[in-house]
Wavefront OBJ file of the C-alpha trace (Angstrom):
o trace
v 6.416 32.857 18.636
v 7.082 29.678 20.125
v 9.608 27.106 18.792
v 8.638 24.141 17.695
v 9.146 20.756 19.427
v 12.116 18.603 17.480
v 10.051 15.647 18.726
v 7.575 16.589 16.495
v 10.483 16.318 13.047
v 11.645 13.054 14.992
v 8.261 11.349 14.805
v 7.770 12.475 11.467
v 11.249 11.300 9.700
v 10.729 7.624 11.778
v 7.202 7.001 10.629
v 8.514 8.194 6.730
v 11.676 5.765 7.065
v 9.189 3.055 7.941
v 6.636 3.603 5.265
v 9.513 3.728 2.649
v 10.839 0.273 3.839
v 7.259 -0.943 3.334
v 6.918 0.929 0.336
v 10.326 -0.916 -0.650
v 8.958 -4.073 0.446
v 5.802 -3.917 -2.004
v 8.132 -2.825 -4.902
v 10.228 -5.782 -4.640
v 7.851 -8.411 -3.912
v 6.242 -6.599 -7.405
v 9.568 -7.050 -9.421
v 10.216 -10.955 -8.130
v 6.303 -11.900 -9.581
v 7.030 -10.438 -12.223
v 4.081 -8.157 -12.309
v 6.006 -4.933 -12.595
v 9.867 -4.165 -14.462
v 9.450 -7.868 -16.035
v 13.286 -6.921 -17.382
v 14.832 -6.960 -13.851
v 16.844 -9.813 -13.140
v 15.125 -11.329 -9.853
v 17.977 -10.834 -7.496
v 17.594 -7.349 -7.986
v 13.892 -7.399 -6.527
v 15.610 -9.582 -3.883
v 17.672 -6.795 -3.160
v 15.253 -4.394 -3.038
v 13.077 -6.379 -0.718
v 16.236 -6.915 1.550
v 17.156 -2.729 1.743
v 12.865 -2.420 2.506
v 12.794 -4.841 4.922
v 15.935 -2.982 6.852
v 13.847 0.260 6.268
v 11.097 -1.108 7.488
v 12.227 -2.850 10.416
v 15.650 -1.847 11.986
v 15.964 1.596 10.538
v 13.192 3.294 12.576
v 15.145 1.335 16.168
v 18.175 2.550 15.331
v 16.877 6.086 14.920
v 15.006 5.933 18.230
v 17.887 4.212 19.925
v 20.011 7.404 18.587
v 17.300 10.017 19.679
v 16.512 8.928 22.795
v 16.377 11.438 25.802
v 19.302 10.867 28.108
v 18.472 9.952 31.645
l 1 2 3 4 5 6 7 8 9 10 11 12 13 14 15 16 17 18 19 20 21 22 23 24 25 26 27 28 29 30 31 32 33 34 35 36 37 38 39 40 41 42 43 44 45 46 47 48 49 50 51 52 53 54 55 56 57 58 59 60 61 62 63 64 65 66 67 68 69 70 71
C-alpha cells in the first residue's frame, strides 16, 4: 500500500480553518443585525466577527508559513 501524501491533510485542515473563519464571519454579522440570538449583547457578535475574520484571513498564512517545505 502506498502512504498517503501529508500535503493532502495540509490542504484539507487550511481550506477548513478558512471556511470556519467565514463561517464565523456570517455568524457574527447575523448576531450584530439582530437577525439571529437577538439576546446577545452586540459586542459579543463583534467578537465573534473579530476571531472569524482572524480565521479567515491570517490563520490559513500562518499555517502555510509553518508548513512550508524547507529549501
Amino acid at each position: 500500500m502506498s502512504e498517503t501524501d501529508p500535503a493532502i491533510a495540509r490542504f484539507a485542515a487550511i481550506n477548513l480553518v478558512r471556511i470556519g473563519g467565514v463561517a464565523c464571519v456570517v455568524v457574527g454579522m447575523l448576531i450584530a443585525s439582530g437577525r439571529i440570538l437577538p439576546g446577545v449583547p452586540v459586542p459579543v457578535a463583534y467578537a465573534v466577527l473579530a476571531v472569524g475574520l482572524f480565521g479567515a484571513l491570517v490563520a490559513p498564512a500562518l499555517l502555510v508559513r509553518k508548513w512550508r517545505t524547507p529549501k
